[in-house]
C-alpha positions as CSV (number, residue, x, y, z in Angstrom):
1,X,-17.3,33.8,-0.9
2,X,-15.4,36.9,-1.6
3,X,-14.8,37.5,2.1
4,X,-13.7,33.8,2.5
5,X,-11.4,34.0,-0.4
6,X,-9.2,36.9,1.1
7,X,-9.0,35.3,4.5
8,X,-7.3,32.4,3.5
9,X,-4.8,34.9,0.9
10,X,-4.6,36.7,4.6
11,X,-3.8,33.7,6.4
12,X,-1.5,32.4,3.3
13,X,0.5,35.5,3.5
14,X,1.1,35.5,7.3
15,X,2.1,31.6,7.2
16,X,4.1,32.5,4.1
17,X,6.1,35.2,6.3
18,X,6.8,32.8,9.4
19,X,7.9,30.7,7.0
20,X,10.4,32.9,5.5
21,X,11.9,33.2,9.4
22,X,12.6,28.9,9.1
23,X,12.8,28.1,5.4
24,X,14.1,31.6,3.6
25,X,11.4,31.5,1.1
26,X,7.5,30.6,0.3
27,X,6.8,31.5,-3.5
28,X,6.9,27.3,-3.6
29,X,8.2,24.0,-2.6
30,X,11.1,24.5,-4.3
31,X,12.5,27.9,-3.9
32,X,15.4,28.0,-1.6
33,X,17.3,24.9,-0.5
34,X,18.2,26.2,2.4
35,X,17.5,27.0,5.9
36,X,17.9,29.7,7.9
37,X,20.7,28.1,9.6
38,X,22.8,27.0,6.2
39,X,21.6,23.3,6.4
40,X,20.4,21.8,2.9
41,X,16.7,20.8,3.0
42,X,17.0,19.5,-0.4
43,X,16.8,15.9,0.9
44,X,14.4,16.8,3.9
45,X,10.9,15.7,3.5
46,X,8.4,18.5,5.3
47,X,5.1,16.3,6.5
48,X,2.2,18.1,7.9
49,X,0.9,15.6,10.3
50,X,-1.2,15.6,13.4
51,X,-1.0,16.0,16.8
52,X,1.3,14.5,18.9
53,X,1.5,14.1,22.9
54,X,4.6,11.1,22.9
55,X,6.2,8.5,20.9
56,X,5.8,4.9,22.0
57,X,5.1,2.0,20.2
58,X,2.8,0.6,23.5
59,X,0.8,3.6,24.2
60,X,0.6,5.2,20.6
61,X,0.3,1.9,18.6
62,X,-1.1,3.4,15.4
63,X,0.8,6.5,15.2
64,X,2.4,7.4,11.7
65,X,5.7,8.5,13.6
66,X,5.6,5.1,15.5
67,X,5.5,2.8,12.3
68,X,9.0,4.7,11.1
69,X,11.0,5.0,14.2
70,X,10.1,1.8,15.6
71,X,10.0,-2.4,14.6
72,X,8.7,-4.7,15.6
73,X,9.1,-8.9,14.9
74,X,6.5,-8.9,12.4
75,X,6.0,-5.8,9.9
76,X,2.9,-5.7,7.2
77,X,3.8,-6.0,3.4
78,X,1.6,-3.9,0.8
79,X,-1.0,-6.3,0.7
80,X,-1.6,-5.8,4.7
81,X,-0.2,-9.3,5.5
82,X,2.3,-9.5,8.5
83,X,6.0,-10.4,7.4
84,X,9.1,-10.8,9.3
85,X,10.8,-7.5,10.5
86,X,13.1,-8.1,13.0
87,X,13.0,-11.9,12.7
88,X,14.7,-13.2,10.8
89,X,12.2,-16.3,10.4
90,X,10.2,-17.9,12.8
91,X,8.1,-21.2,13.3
92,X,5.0,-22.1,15.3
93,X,4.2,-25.3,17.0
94,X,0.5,-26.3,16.7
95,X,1.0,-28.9,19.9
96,X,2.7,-26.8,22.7
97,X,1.3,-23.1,20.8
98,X,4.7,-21.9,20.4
99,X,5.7,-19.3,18.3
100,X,9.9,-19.4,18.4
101,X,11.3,-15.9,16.9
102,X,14.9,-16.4,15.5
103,X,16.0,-12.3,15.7
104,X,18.3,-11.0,13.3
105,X,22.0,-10.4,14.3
106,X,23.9,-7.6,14.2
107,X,20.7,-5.2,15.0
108,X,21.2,-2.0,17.0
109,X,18.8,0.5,18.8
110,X,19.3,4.2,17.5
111,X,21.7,5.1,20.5
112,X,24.0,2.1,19.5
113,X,23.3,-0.2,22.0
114,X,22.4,-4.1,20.4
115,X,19.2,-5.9,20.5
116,X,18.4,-8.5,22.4
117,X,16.2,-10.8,23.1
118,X,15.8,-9.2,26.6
119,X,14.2,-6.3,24.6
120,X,11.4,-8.5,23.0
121,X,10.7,-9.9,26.5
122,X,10.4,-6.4,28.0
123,X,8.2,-5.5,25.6
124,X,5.8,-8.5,25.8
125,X,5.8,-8.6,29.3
126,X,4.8,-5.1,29.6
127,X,1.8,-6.2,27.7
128,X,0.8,-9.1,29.5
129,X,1.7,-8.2,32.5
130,X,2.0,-4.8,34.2
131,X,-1.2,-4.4,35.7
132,X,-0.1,-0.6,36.2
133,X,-0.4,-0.3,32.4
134,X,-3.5,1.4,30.5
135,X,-3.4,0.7,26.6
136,X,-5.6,0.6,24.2
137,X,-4.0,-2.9,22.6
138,X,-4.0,-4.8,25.6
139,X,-6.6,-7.2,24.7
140,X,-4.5,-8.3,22.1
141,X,-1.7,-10.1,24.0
142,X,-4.4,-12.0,26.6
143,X,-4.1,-15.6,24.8
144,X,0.1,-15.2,25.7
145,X,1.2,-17.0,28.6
146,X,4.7,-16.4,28.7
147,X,7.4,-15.0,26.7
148,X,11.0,-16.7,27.2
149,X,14.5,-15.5,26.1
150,X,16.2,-18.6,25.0
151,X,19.3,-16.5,24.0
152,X,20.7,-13.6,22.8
153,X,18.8,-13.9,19.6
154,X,16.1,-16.5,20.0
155,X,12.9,-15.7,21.9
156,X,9.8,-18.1,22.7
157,X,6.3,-17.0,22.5
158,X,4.0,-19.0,24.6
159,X,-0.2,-18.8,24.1
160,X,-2.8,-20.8,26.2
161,X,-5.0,-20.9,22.7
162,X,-4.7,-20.3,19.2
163,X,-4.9,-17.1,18.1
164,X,-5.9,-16.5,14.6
165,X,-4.8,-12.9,14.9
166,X,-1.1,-13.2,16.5
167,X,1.2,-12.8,13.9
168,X,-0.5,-9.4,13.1
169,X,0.1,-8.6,16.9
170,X,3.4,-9.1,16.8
171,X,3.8,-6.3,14.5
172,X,4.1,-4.3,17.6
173,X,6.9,-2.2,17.9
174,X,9.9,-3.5,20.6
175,X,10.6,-0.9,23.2
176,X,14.3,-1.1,24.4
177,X,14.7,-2.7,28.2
178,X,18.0,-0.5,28.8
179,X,16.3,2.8,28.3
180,X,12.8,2.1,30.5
181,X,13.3,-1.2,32.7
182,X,11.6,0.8,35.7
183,X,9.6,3.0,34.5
184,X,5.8,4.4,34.1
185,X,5.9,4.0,30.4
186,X,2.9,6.0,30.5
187,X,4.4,9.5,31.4
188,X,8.4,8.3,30.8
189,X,10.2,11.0,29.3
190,X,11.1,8.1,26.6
191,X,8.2,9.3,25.1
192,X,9.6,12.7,24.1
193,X,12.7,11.5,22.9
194,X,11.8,7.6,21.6
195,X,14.8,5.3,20.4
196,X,14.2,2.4,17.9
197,X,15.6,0.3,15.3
198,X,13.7,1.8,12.6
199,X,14.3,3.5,9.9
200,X,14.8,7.0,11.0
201,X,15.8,8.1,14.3
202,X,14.6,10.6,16.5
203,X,16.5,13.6,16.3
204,X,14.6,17.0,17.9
205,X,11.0,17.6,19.2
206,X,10.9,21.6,19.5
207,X,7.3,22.2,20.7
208,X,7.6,25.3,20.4
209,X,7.7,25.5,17.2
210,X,5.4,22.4,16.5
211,X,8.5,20.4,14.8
212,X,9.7,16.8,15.2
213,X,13.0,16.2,13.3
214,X,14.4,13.1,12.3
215,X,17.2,11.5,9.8
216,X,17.4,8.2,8.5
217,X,19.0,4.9,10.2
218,X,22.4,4.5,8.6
219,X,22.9,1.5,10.7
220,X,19.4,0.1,9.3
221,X,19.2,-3.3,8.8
222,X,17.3,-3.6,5.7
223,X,17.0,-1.1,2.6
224,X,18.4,2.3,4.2
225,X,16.0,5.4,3.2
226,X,16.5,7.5,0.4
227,X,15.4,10.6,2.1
228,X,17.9,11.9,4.8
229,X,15.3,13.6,7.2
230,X,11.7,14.1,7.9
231,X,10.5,16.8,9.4
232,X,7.2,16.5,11.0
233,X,4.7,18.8,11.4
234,X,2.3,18.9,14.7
235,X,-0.8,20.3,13.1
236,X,-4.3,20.7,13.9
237,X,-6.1,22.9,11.8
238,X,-7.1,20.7,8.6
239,X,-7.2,24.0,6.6
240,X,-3.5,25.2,8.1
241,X,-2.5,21.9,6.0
242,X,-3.6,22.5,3.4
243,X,-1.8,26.5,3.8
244,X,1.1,24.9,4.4
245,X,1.7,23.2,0.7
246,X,0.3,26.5,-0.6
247,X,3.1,28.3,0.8
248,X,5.6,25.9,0.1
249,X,5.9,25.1,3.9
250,X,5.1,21.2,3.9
251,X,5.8,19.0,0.8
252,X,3.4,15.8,1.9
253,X,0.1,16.2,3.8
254,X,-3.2,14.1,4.4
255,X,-6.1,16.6,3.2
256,X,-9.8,16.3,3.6
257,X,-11.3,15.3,0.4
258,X,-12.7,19.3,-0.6
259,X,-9.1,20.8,0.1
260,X,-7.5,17.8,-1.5
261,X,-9.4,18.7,-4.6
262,X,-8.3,21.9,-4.8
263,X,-4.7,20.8,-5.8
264,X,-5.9,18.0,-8.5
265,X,-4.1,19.4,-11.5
266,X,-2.5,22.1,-10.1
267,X,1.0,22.7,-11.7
268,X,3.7,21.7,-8.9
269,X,1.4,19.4,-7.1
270,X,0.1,16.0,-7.2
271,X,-3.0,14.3,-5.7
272,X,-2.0,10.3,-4.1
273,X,-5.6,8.6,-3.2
274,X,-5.4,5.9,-1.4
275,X,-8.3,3.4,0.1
276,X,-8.6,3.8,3.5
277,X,-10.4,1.6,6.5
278,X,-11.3,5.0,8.2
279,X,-14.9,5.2,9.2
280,X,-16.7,8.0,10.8
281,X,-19.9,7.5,13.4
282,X,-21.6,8.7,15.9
283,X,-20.8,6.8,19.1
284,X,-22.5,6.8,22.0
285,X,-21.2,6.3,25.5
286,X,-23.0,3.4,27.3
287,X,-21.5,4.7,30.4
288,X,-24.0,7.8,30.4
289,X,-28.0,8.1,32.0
290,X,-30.0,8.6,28.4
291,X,-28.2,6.1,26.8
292,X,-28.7,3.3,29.5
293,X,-31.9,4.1,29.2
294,X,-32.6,4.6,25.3
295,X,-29.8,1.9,24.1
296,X,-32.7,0.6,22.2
297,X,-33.1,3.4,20.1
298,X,-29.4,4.0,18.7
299,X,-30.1,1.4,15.5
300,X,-33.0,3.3,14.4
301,X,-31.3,6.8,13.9
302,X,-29.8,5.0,10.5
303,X,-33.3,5.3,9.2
304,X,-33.3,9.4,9.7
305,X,-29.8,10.1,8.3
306,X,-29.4,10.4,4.0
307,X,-25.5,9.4,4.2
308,X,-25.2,9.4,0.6
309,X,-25.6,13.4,0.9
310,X,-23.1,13.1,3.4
311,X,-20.7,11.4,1.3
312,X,-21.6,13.7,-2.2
313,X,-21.1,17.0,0.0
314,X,-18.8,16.9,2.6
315,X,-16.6,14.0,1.7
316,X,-16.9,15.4,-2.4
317,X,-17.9,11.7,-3.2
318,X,-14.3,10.8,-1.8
319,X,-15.6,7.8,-0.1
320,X,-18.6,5.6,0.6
321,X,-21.5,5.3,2.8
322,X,-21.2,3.0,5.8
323,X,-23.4,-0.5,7.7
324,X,-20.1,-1.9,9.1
325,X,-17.0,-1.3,11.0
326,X,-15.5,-4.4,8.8
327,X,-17.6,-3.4,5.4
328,X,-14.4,-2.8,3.7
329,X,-12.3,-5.9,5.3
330,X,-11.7,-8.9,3.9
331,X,-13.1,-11.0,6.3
332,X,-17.0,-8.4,5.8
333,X,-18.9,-6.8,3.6
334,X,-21.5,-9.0,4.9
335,X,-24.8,-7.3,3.0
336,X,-27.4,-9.2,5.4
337,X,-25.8,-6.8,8.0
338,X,-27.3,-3.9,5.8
339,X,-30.3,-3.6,7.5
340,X,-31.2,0.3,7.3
341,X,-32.2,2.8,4.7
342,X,-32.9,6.4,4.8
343,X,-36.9,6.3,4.9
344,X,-38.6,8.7,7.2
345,X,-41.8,7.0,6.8
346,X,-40.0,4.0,7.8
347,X,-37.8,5.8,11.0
348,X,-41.4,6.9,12.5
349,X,-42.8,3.4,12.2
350,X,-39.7,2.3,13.8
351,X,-39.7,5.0,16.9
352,X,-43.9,4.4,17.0
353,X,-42.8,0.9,18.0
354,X,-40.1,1.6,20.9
355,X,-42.7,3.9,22.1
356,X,-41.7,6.9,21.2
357,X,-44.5,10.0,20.0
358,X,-43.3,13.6,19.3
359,X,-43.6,16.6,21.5
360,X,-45.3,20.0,21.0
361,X,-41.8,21.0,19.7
362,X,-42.0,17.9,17.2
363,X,-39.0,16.2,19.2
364,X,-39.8,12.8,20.1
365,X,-40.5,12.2,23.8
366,X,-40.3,8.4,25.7
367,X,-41.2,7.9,29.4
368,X,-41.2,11.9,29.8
369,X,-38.0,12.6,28.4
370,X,-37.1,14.2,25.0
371,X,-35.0,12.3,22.6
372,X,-32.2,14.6,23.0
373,X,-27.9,14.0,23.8
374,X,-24.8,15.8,22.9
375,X,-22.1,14.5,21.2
376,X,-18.0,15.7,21.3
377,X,-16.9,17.1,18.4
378,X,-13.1,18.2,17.7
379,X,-13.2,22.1,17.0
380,X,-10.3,22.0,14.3
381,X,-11.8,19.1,12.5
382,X,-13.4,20.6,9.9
383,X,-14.7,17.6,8.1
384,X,-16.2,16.4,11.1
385,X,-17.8,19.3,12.7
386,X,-19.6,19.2,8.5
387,X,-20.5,15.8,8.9
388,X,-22.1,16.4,12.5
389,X,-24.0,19.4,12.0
390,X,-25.5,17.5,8.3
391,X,-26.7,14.8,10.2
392,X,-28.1,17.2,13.5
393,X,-30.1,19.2,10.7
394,X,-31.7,15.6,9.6
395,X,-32.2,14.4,12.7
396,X,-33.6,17.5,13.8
397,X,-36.3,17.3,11.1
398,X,-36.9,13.8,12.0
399,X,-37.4,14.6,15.4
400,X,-34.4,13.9,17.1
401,X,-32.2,16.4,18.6
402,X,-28.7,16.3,18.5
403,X,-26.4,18.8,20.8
404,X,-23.0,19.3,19.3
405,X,-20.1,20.3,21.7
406,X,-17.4,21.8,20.1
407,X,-14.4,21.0,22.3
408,X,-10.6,21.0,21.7
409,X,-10.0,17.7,23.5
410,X,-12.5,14.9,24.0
411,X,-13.7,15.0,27.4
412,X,-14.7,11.2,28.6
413,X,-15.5,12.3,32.5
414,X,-18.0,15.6,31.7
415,X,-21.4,13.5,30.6
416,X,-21.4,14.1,26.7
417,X,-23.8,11.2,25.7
418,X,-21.1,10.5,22.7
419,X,-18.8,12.1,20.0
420,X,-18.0,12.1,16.2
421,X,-15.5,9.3,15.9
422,X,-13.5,7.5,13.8
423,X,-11.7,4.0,13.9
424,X,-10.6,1.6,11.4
425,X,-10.1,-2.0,11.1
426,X,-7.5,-2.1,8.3
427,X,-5.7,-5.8,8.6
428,X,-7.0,-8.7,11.0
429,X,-10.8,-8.3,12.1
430,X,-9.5,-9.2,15.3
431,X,-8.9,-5.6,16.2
432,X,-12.5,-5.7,17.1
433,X,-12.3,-7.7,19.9
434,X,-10.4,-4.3,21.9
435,X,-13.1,-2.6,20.7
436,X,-16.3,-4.0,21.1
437,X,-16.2,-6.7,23.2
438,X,-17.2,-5.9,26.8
439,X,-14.1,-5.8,29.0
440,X,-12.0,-4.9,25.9
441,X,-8.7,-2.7,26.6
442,X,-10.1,-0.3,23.7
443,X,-14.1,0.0,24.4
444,X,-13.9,3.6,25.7
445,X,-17.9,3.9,25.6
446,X,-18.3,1.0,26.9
447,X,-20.7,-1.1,24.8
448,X,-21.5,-4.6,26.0
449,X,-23.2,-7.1,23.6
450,X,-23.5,-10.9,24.7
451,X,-23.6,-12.0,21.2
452,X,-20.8,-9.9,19.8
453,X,-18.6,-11.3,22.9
454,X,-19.4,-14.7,22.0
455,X,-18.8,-14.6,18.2
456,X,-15.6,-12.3,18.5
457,X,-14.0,-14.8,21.0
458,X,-15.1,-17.7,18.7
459,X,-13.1,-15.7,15.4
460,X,-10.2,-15.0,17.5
461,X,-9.7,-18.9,18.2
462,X,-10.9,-20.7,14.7
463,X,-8.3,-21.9,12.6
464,X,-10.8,-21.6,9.3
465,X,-10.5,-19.3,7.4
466,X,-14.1,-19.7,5.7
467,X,-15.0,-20.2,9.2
468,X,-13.9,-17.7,10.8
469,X,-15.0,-15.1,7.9
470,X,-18.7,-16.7,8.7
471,X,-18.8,-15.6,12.4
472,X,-17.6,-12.1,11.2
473,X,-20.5,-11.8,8.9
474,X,-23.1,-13.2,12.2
475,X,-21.0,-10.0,14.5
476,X,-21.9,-8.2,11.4
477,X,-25.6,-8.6,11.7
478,X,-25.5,-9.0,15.3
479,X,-23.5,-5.3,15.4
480,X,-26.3,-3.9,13.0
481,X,-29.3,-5.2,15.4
482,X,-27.8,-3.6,18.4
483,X,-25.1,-1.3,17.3
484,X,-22.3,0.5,19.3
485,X,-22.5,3.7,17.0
486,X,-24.7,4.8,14.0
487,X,-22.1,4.5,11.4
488,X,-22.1,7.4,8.3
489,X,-19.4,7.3,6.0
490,X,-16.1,5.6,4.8
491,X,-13.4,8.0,4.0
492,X,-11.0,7.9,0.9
493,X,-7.5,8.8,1.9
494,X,-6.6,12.0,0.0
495,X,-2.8,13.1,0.6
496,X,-1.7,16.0,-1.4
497,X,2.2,16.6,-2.1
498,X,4.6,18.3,-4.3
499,X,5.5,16.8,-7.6
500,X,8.8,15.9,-6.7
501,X,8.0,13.1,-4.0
502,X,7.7,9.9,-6.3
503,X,7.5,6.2,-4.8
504,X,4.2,6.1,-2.6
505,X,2.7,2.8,-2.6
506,X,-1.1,3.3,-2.6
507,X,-1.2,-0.8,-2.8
508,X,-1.6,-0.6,0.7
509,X,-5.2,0.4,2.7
510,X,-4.4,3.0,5.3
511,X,-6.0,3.4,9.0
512,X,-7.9,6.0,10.8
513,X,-6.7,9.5,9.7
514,X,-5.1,7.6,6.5
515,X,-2.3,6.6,9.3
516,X,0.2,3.7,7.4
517,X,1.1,5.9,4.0
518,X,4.6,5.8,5.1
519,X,4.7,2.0,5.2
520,X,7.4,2.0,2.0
521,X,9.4,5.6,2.8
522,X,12.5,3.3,2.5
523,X,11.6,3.8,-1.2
524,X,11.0,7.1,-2.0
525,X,12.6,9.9,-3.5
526,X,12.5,13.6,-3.2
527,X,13.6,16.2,-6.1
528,X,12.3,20.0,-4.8
């Protein structure tokens, strides 16, 4: 503990000296005002974030960076409900299934050009259809049949069905014609340097140095931003986060639940906990030989896995124990679909019946192969490399054994039978339908389930509401029978930032990687 202890005062010092090189000071948040260049950093929020490849409201739908350069027509309010955003209003016709979007006026894109309605059809026809186009959100524009610029500022949104779910898809962000009529918007260099009409504006991406600047919309059409630029941070290492605040180098950053906790109550700092959708599992890729053989058997690994220890250890009870990708949704939390418990006796009745019977090295063997497959897991994801190597020890002892891959990218073409993952199904349930039903634009492992296609195309289309929250509690149970991946845990969202950032909404429940705590930055402040 010792030894650990003056590592991270190592690694704290050294960050706290490059530091100095870009910000003149580390003692805290607040100590110089300043960069190294003269400008005033006062007003310049410092986010530790994650990753980032490109910036594009079509290929990186649920990006953090997306929600607060881009808009779309529709925007979510704090409850999760989609409002209008760049409509002004709009009206739907039940008898042709029309939706007619009246834009505002007077709306520019960041380099100053105007919107149009051009713009909107760009955008929607990219979605429906360029055939060239891989996205993940695809299968969310399949019920539109054409998309119509009446004028300047009115657009009409044709569908062959109703769709339940399409206000919340038009919450996608518009992607300006001028700037990539013509181009592979998978590998455009848009995506390095991304103009919207939201409410900041892409200034710098130095790669170098990990940085992604930007400064507020002047020209925004609604409530301008208090805070005049955001820096964001491209980082990978949870525990280089979590450095980073330490030293005075970040002032906002999403923190796994044991770091987070080191900050509650510490002077200068202040913990914001928000719910989250965020899930993590063990998926398994259909696509691979064990699993199209053993698919059978993935249900029945819920019986050998205690994710209540899960949850108490690794996630410091910041969260909850998981049955369902749509436990904490509205429209779920169907308990019928709880159909496992952590019972060993139980888990070796249940493998006794699929016709499994252990080995000489007490690993379970089936039609002379051992229950063995590997499984992807992120080497700077801390949290999840902890959850994986918790639930390989149980399995392990269960008889199962579980290979983790530590890799630095997911690899989907080298054979890994699966990987740690994590999704979330914050708003509409319908974001399932990518995800789980066969042909869906999202289904990377490629899970096919006749009855989850049926009830998932039956919610998208029912005008109920008590209805349609029926035929999400049957894909409930049906998911639970034959499930896609053994689900663990829910994750609380545990963002960490200096005392002197006030106005985060935690009204709001965030996405995967607590993506959407941004969602009212119009309204805060910033005092360091």
């Amino acid at each position: 503990m010792r030894v650990k202890k003056k590592i991270v005062k190592l690694l704290a010092g050294v960050l706290c000296l490059s530091t100095m090189v870009s910000f003149t000071g580390c003692s805290s948040a607040s100590a110089d005002k300043k960069s190294s260049t003269g400008s005033d950093l006062s007003n310049t929020l410092v986010y530790a974030g994650e990753t980032a490849d490109s910036i594009n409201p079509i290929i990186n739908e649920g990006s953090e960076l997306v929600g607060i350069i881009f808009s779309g027509l529709m925007k979510y309010d704090a409850s999760g409900k989609p409002i209008i955003d760049l409509a002004e209003s709009y009206t739907y016709d039940e008898g042709s299934l029309t939706y007619t979007f009246k834009l505002r006026k007077g709306v520019k894109w960041h380099d100053g050009q105007p919107l149009t309605a051009q713009d909107v059809v760009f955008t929607y026809d990219k979605l429906t259809k360029d055939t060239t186009l891989s996205a993940s959100v695809l299968s969310n524009y399949t019920d539109i049949t054409s998309v119509t610029a009446i004028d300047d500022n009115t657009v009409v949104i044709t569908l062959s069905q109703f769709n339940a779910a399409m206000l919340d898809n038009f919450t996608i962000g518009i992607a300006p014609k001028h700037l990539l009529d013509g181009q592979d918007l998978t590998t455009a260099s848009f995506n390095q340097a991304p103009v919207g009409t939201g409410r900041y504006k892409f200034v710098e991406w130095d790669k170098t140095g990990g940085t992604i600047t930007l400064e507020k919309n002047a020209d925004y059409y609604d409530k301008v931003p208090n805070i005049d630029r955001v820096v964001y941070k491209t980082v990978a290492v949870e525990n280089t986060k979590a450095l980073m605040l330490e030293s005075g180098e970040a002032d906002l950053a999403w923190l796994n639940a044991n770091y987070a906790e080191k900050f509650r109550g510490k002077d200068g700092y202040q913990n914001i906990d928000f719910t989250t959708a965020d899930y993590r599992a063990i998926s398994v890729d259909n696509r691979t030989d064990f699993w199209i053989k053993n698919k059978d058997s993935v249900g029945v690994l819920n019986d050998a896995i205690d994710k209540e220890s899960v949850v108490k250890s690794v996630l410091n009870n910041q969260g909850s124990s998981a049955y369902s990708p749509i436990q904490l949704n509205a429209f779920g939390g169907n308990t019928a679909a709880d159909i496992y418990t952590f019972d060993l006796n139980k888990f070796a009745q249940e493998m006794q019946a699929l016709g499994w019977t252990k080995g000489a090295d007490g690993i379970y063997e089936r039609n002379g192969e051992r229950f063995h497959f590997t499984i992807q897991v992120r080497d700077y994801e801390e949290e999840r490399i902890d959850i994986a190597n918790i639930i390989s020890k149980q399995l392990k002892e269960a008889g199962v054994d579980m290979e983790i891959v530590l890799v630095t990218k997911f690899d989907w073409k080298s054979g890994y039978n699966g990987f740690l993952s994590g999704y979330a199904v914050e708003f509409d349930p319908d974001a399932l339908y990518a995800q789980f039903t066969t042909a869906g634009s999202s289904n990377t492992m490629k899970y096919s389930n006749p009855v989850v296609d049926d009830l998932l195309t039956k919610a998208r289309h029912e005008k109920d509401v008590a209805a349609r929250k029926d035929l999400y509690g049957q894909f409930e149970v049906a998911f639970a029978k034959q499930p896609a991946s053994v689900l663990i845990a829910y994750l609380d969202g545990n963002y960490v930032s200096i005392s002197g950032l006030e106005g985060l909404n935690t009204d709001r429940v965030l996405g995967h990687h607590a993506v959407g705590v941004m969602w009212n930055i119009e309204d805060w402040t910033l005092n360091k």
